[in-house]
N, C-alpha and C positions, 0 to 999 in steps of 0.2 A: 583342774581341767574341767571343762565344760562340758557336756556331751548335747547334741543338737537332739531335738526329739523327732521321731518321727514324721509328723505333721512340717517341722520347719525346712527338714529334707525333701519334702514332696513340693513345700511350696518354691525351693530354691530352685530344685528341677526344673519345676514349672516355669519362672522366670525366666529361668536359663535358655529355655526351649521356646516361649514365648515371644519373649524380648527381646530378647538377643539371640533370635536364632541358630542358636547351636543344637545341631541335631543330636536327639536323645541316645541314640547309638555311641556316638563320639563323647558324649557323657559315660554310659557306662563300659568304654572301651580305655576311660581316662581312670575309673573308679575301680576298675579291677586290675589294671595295670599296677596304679597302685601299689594296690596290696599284695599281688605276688612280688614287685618290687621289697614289700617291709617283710614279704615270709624268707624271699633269698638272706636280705640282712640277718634276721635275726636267727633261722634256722640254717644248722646244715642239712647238706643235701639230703632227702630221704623221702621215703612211698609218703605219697600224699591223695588223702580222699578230699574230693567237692562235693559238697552237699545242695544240689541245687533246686529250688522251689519253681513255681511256674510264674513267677512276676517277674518287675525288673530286678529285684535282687537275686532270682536265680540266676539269672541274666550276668549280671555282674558275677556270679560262681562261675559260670562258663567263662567267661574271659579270663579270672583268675587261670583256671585250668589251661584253658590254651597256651598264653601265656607263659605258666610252670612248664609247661610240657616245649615250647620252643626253648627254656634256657634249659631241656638236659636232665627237667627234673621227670622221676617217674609217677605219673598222674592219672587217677580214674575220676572220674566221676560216676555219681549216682543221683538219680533225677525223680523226685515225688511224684511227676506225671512224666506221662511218652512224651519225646519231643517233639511228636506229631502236634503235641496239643498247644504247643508254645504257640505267643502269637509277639507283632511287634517284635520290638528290639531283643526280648530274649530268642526269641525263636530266630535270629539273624545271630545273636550271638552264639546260640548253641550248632547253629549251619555250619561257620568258622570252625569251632570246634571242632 
């Protein structure tokens, strides 16, 4: 298996949002969908913490969250800064929330 690095992720984003104008919200509302999708497969149901940072991959934790938290599951989140301080797509993401 492959794993993308960093850098090839930001620059895919970039494209994404670029070129093809798909806006970066509906990027990270696809990318945390996702993965509360593979957490329902592979776990049963149970307390679950998000750990969310102030970029867009906390961004992407808040989606996860919401997300768990619409299918039923019990979810907290915990935030490295106030979500006053979000900006961007996380700070949209963590609104939803």
């Amino acid at each position: 298996m492959k794993i993308a690095t960093r850098e090839i992720l930001r620059e895919t984003d970039s494209l994404s949002i670029e070129k093809h104008g798909i806006p970066g919200l509906v990027l990270m509302e696809n990318a945390g969908r996702a993965v509360a999708e593979a957490i329902v497969r592979r776990f049963p149901q149970q307390k679950v913490a998000v750990l969310c940072g102030p970029g867009n991959n906390g961004g992407d934790g808040w989606v996860v969250a919401r997300v768990l938290r619409e299918m039923g599951w019990p979810v907290w989140v915990e935030t490295l800064v106030a979500r006053e301080a979000l900006k961007g797509d996380a700070a949209d993401a963590a609104k939803a929330w």
